[in-house]
C-alpha positions in Angstrom: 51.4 -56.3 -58.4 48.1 -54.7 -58.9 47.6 -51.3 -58.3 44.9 -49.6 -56.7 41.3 -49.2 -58.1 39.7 -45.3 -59.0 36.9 -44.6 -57.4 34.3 -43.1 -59.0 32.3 -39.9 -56.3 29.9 -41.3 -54.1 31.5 -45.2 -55.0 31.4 -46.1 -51.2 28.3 -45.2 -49.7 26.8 -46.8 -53.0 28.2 -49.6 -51.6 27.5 -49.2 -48.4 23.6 -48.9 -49.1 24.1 -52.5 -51.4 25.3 -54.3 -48.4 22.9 -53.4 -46.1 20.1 -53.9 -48.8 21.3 -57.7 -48.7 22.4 -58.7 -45.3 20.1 -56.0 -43.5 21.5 -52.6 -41.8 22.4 -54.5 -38.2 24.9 -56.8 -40.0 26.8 -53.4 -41.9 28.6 -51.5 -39.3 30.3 -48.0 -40.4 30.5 -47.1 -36.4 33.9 -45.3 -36.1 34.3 -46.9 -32.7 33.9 -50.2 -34.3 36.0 -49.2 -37.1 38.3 -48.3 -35.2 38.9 -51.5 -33.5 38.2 -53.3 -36.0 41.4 -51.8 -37.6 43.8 -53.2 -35.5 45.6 -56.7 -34.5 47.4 -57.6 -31.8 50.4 -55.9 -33.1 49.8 -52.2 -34.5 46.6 -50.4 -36.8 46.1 -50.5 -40.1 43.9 -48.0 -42.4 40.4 -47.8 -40.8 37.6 -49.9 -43.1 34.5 -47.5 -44.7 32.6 -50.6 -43.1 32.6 -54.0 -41.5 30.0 -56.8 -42.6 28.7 -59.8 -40.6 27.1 -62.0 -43.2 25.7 -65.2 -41.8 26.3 -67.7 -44.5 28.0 -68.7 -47.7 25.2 -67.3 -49.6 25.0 -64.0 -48.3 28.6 -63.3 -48.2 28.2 -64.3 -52.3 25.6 -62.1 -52.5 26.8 -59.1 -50.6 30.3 -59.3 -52.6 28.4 -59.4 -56.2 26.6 -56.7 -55.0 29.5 -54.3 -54.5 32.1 -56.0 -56.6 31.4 -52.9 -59.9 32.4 -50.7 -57.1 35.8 -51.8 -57.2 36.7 -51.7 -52.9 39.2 -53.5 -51.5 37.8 -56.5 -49.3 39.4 -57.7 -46.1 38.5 -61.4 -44.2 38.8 -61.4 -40.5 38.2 -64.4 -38.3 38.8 -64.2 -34.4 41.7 -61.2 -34.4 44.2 -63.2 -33.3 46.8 -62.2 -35.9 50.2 -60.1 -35.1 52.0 -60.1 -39.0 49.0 -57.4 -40.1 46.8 -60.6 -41.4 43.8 -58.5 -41.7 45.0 -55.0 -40.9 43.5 -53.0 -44.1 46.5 -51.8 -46.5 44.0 -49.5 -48.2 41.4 -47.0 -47.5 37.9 -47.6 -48.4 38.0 -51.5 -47.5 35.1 -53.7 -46.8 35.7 -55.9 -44.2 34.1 -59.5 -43.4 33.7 -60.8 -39.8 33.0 -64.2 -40.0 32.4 -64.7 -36.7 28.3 -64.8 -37.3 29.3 -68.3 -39.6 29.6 -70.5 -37.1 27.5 -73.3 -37.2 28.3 -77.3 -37.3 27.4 -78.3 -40.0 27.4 -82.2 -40.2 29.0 -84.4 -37.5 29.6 -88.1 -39.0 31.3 -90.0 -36.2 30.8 -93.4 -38.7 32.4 -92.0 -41.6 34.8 -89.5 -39.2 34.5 -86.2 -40.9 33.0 -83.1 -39.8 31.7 -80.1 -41.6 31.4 -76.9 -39.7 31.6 -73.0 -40.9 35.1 -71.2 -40.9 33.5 -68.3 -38.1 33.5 -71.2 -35.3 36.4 -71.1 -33.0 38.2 -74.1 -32.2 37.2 -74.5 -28.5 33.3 -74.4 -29.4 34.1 -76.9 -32.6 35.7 -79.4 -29.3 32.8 -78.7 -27.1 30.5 -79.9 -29.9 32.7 -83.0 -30.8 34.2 -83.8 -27.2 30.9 -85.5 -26.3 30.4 -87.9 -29.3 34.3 -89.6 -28.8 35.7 -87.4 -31.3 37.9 -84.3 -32.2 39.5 -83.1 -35.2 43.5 -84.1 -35.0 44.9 -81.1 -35.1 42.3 -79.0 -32.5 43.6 -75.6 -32.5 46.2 -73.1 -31.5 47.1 -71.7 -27.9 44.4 -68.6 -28.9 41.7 -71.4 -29.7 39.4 -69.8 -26.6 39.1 -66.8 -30.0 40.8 -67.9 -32.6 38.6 -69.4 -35.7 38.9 -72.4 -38.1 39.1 -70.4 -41.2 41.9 -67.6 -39.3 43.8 -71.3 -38.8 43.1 -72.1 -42.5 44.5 -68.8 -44.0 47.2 -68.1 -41.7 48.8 -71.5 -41.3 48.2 -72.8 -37.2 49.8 -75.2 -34.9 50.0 -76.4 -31.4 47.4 -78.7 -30.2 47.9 -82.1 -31.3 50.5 -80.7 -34.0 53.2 -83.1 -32.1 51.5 -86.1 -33.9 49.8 -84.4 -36.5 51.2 -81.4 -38.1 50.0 -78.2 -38.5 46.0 -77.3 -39.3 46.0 -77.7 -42.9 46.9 -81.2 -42.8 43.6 -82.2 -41.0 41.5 -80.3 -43.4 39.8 -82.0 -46.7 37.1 -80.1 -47.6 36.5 -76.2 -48.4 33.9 -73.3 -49.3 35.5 -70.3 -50.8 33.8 -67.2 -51.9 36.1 -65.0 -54.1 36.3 -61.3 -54.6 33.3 -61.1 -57.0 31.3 -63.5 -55.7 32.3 -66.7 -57.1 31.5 -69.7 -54.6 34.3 -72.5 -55.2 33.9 -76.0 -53.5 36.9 -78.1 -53.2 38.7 -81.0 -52.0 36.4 -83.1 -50.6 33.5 -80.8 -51.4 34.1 -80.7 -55.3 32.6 -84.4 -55.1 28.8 -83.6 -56.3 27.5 -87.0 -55.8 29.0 -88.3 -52.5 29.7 -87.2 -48.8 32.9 -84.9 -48.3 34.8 -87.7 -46.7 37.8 -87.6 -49.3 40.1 -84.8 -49.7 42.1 -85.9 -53.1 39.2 -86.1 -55.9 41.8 -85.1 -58.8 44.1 -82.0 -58.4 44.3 -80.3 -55.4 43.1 -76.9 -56.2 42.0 -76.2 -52.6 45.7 -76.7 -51.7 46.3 -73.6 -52.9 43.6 -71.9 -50.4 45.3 -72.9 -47.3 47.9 -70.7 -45.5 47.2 -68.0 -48.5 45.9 -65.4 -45.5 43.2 -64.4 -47.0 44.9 -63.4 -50.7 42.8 -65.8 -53.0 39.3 -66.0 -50.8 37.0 -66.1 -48.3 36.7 -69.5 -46.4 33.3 -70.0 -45.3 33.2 -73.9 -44.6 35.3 -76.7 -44.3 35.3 -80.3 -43.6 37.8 -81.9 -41.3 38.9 -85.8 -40.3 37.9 -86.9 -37.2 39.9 -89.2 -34.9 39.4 -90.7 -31.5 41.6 -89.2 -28.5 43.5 -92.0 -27.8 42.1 -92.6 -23.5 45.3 -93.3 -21.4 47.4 -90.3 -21.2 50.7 -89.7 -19.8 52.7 -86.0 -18.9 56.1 -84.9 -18.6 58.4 -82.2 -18.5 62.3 -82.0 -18.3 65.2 -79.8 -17.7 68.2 -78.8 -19.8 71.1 -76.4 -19.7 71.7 -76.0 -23.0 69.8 -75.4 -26.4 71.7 -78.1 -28.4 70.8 -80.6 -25.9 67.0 -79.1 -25.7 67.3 -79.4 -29.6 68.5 -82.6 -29.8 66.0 -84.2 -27.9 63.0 -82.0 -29.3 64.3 -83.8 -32.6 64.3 -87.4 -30.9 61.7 -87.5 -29.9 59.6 -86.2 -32.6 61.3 -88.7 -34.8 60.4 -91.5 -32.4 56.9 -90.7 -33.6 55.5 -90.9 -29.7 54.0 -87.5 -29.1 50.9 -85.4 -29.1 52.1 -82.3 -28.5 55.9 -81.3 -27.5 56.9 -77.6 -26.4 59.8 -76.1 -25.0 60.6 -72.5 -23.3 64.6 -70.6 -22.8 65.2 -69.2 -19.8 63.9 -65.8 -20.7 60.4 -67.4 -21.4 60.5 -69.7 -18.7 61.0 -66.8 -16.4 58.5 -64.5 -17.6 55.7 -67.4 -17.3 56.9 -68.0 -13.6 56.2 -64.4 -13.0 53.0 -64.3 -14.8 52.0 -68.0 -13.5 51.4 -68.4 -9.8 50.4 -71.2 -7.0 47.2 -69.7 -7.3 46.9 -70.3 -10.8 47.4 -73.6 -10.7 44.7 -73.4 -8.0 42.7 -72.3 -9.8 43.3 -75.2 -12.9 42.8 -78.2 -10.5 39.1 -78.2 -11.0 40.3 -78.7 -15.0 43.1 -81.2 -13.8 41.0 -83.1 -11.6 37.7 -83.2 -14.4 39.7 -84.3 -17.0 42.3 -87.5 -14.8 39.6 -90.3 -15.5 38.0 -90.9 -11.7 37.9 -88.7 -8.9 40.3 -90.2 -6.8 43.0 -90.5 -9.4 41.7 -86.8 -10.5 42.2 -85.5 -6.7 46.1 -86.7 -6.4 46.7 -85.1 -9.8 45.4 -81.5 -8.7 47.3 -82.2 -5.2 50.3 -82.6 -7.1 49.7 -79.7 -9.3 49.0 -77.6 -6.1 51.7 -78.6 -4.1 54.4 -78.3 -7.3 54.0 -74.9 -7.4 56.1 -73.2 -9.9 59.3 -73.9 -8.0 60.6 -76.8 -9.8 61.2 -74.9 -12.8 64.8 -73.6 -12.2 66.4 -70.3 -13.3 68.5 -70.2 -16.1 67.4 -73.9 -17.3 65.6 -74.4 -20.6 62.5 -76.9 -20.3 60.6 -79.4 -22.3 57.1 -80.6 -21.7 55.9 -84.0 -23.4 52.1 -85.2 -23.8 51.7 -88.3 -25.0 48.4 -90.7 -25.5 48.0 -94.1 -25.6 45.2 -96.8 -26.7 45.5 -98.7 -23.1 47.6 -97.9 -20.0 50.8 -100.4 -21.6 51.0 -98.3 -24.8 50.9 -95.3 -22.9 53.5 -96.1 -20.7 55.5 -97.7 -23.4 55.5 -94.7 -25.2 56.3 -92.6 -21.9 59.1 -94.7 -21.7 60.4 -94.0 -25.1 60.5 -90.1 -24.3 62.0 -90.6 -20.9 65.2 -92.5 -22.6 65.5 -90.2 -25.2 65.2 -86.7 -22.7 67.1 -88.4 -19.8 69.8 -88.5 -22.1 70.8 -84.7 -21.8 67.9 -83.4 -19.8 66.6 -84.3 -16.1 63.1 -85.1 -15.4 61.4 -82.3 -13.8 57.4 -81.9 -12.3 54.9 -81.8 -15.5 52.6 -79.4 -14.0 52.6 -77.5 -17.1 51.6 -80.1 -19.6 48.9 -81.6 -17.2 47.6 -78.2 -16.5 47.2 -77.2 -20.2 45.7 -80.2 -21.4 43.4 -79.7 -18.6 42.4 -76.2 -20.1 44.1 -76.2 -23.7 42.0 -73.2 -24.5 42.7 -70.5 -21.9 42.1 -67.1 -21.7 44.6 -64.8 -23.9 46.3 -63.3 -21.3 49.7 -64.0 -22.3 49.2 -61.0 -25.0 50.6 -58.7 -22.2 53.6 -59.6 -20.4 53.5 -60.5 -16.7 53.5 -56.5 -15.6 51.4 -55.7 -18.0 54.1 -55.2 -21.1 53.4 -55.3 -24.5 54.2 -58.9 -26.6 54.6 -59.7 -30.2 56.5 -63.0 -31.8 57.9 -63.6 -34.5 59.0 -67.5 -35.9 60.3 -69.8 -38.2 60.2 -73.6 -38.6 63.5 -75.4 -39.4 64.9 -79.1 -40.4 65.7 -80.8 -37.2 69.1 -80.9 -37.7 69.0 -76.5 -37.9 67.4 -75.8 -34.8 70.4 -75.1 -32.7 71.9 -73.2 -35.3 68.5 -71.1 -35.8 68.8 -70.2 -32.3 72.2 -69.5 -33.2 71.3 -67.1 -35.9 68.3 -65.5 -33.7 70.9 -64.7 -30.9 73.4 -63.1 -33.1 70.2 -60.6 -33.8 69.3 -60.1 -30.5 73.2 -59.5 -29.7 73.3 -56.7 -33.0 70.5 -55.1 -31.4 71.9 -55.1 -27.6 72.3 -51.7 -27.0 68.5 -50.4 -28.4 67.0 -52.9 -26.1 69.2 -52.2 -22.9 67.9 -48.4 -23.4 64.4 -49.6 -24.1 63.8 -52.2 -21.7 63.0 -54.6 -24.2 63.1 -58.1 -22.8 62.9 -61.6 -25.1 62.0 -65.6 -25.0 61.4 -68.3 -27.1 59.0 -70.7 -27.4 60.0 -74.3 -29.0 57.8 -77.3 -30.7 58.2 -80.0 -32.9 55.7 -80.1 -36.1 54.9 -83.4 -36.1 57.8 -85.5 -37.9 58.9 -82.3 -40.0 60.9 -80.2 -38.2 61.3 -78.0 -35.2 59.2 -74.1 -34.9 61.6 -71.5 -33.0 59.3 -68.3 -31.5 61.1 -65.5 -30.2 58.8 -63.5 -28.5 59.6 -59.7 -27.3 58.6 -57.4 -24.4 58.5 -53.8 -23.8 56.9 -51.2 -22.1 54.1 -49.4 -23.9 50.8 -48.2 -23.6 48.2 -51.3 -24.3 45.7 -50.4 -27.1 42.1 -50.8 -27.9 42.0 -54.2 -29.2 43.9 -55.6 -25.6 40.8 -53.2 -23.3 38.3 -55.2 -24.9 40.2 -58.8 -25.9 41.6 -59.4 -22.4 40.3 -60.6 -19.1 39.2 -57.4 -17.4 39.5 -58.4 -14.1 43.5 -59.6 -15.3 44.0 -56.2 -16.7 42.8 -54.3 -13.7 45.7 -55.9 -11.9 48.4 -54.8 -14.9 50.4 -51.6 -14.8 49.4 -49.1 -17.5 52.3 -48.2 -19.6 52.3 -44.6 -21.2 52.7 -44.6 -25.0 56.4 -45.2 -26.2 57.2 -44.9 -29.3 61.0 -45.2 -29.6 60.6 -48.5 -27.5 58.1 -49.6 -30.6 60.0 -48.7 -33.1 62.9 -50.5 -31.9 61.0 -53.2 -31.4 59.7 -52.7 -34.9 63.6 -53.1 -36.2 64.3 -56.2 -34.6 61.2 -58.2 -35.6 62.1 -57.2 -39.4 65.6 -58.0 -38.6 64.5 -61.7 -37.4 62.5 -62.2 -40.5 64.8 -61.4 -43.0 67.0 -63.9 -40.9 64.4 -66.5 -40.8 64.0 -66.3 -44.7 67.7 -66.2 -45.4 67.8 -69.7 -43.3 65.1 -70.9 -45.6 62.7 -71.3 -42.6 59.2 -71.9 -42.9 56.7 -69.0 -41.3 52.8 -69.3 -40.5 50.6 -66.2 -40.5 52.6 -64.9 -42.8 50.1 -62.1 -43.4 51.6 -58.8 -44.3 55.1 -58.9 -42.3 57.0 -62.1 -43.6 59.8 -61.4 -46.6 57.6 -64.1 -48.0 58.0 -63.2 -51.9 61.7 -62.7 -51.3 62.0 -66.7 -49.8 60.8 -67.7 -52.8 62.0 -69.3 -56.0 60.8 -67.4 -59.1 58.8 -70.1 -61.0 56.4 -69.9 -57.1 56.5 -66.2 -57.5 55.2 -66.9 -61.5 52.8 -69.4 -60.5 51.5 -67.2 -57.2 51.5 -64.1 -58.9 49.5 -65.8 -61.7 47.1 -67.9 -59.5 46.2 -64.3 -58.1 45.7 -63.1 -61.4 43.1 -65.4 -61.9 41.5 -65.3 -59.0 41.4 -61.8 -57.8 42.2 -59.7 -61.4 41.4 -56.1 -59.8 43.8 -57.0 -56.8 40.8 -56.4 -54.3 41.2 -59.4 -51.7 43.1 -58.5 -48.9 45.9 -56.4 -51.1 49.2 -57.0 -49.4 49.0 -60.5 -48.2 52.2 -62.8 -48.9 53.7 -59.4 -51.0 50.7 -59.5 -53.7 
């Protein structure tokens, strides 16, 4: 591992004055307020940065790091903030960090050839507003925090949700790549190593940007990418079921994804299904029938939808049942319903058909605000996950309970409450989230993320930091317990025993990749153990 750099007297505010010679003194902010913020995640705080730079292109982000790379500080990526595992919380002091959130242009849209090019600081709800009006989207199109969250963040950290059902996570959609490295170095690969012709072909001899995605920010920068492009299939169908049990929940999660009929699939326990029927409301849904009824295809057909939405209510969900809700897509209404069929069969078989509010509503509005980052009353929330072989799900669960059961008595005293969330990955397996709740006092980062007219209505908790730190011990517990069950993590950041699920020769290999790449151990020291 490579050990911290000596800085010679007077190193950073040489530095300092270098980066604001090249991207100009409103793009270097040393503000301790911003610092400040900028030094936490969702989660917790990390060291405060010396500075954060907005650079508004590949070129100047190559420039500003060649400029300051002799000075030997430690250099930190951030794209929308939406990480929890300390993805871009600083390790050590003095760090330079990059917003990218000022690199957000499109690029090139090529509908004909289906790719598009667009820079890593866009989020993924501006890259679908762009696309939604020309027929296309990219096929995986973003996480839940897509409203914030940016294409390169989904690039480093490993990302799923939105049309991960058929499609996988967000590095399978990607073919093309920028990358600026600690010192300056701009690599182009994939699709982009191909000097002569468009980027419409991601294997052009090894895949050396393979080793870019999901490395949170260890090996570079990412400044562009280049994605395929597919066209949403038009006839749509929604459902949701109920289930007593996880091994029947599991069993058809697996099903169905196996039947290869899906767009997106997710399930909640009864812990999670409860807190969203506290947090969710009759008037939210509401609110989301202007989204339900823009989106049904005609305004009578969109009308009935939103009536049905508005009438279901929340009610349907019951207590103490586990749920599943299905969205599938079809090229005409006979493939759609063919395929509905298919996932009917398959649920009814353990499950009972319930009313798919929740899938219509979120593909409605698949990029809503972040509320969900506080509990219902306001608590604090952190997850933690793991993706499994179908056939381990249940006993994942399993293993995730026997934590939770361990750790009975802490959270009884603490008033720590949990859920899980549930999803297939396209074909490959099934991703288990247990999410945790607590009382605690919301920090910087949640006052200026969040809705302020939703936190106005939230109780303010006063700090509690026996409550965190319990909190603290279970999420380590159910990593190590994810890793020893050989699951898969994203956002593996800074938290996930990531080096200790590995075999030795991809410890070798990483260890000497990073080597290469980043000799001084300056990019984002810490990420996956380096």
């Amino acid at each position: 591992m490579q050990q911290a750099v000596h800085l010679m007297p007077g190193a950073v505010d040489a530095a300092i004055g270098e980066l604001e010679r090249v991207l100009g003194k409103e793009y270097v902010i040393t503000e301790r307020a911003e610092r400040e913020f900028y030094s936490q995640d969702v989660y917790r705080s990390g060291e405060l940065p010396a500075a954060i730079i907005r650079p508004g292109s590949t070129d100047e982000l190559s420039r500003a790091l060649k400029a300051i790379a002799p000075a030997g500080l430690p250099i930190v990526p951030r794209g929308g903030g939406m990480s929890y595992t300390d993805g871009y919380l600083p390790k050590r002091a003095n760090s330079i960090m990059v917003d990218m959130l000022r690199m957000n242009r499109v690029v090139t849209v090529d509908v004909d050839d289906q790719y598009v090019t667009v820079e890593c600081g866009r989020t993924w709800k501006d890259l679908f507003d762009e696309l939604a009006p020309r027929g296309v989207r990219t096929p995986y199109y973003g996480p839940l925090s897509g409203l914030r969250s940016s294409v390169g963040g989904a690039l480093s950290q490993g990302s799923i949700f939105l049309g991960s059902g058929r499609y996988g996570a967000a590095a399978e959609s990607v073919i093309g790549l920028d990358v600026v490295l600690v010192d300056g170095t701009v690599l182009r690969l994939g699709s982009h190593a191909n000097r002569n012709g468009e980027p419409f072909f991601r294997q052009f001899g090894p895949d050396t940007m393979g080793m870019f995605l999901s490395d949170c920010g260890a090996l570079g920068i990412k400044t562009v990418a280049t994605f395929r492009l597919v066209r949403p299939l038009p006839e749509s169908r929604f459902m949701s079921f109920s289930f007593t049990s996880h091994t029947a929940l599991f069993a058809a999660l697996a099903e169905v994804a196996r039947a290869d009929v899906v767009s997106e699939c997710f399930g909640f326990d009864p812990g999670l299904q409860a807190v969203r029927m506290k947090r969710s409301s009759l008037a939210a849904d509401v609110k989301a029938l202007g989204s339900v009824v823009q989106h049904s295809g005609g305004i009578l057909k969109g009308l009935k939808e939103g009536a049905k939405v508005v009438l279901a209510g929340r009610s349907f969900l019951k207590e103490g049942t586990f749920s599943v809700h299905v969205s599938v897509d079809g090229r005409d209404e006979v493939d759609a319903e063919a395929k509905a069929a298919i996932v009917r069969r398959i649920m009814g078989a353990g499950g009972t058909e319930v009313e798919n509010t929740v899938p219509k509503v979120m593909r409605a509005n698949p990029y809503a605000e972040l509320n969900s980052m506080l509990g219902p009353n306001g608590e604090r929330w952190v997850p933690v996950h793991g993706t499994v072989p179908f056939s381990q799900a249940s006993r994942m669960y399993d293993v995730c309970e026997a934590v939770f059961a361990r750790h009975a008595e802490s959270m009884e005293r603490y008033d720590i409450d949990r859920g899980y969330l549930c999803c297939t990955v396209g074909n490959a397996g099934t991703l288990l989230e247990p999410v945790l709740y607590w009382p605690d006092a919301r920090s910087a980062f949640h006052e200026r993320v969040l809705d302020a007219a939703y936190l106005a209505k939230l109780e303010k908790y006063a700090p509690n930091p026996d409550a965190a730190a319990a909190v603290l011990r279970i999420r380590e517990d159910l990593a190590v317990a994810f890793m020893e069950q050989g699951a898969v993590s994203f956002q593996l950041g800074k938290f996930y025993r990531y080096q200790e699920g590995l075999e030795p020769s991809a410890q070798w290999m990483l260890k000497q990749l990073k080597q290469l790449m980043d000799p001084r151990g300056l990019m984002n020291p810490g990420s996956l153990g380096l």
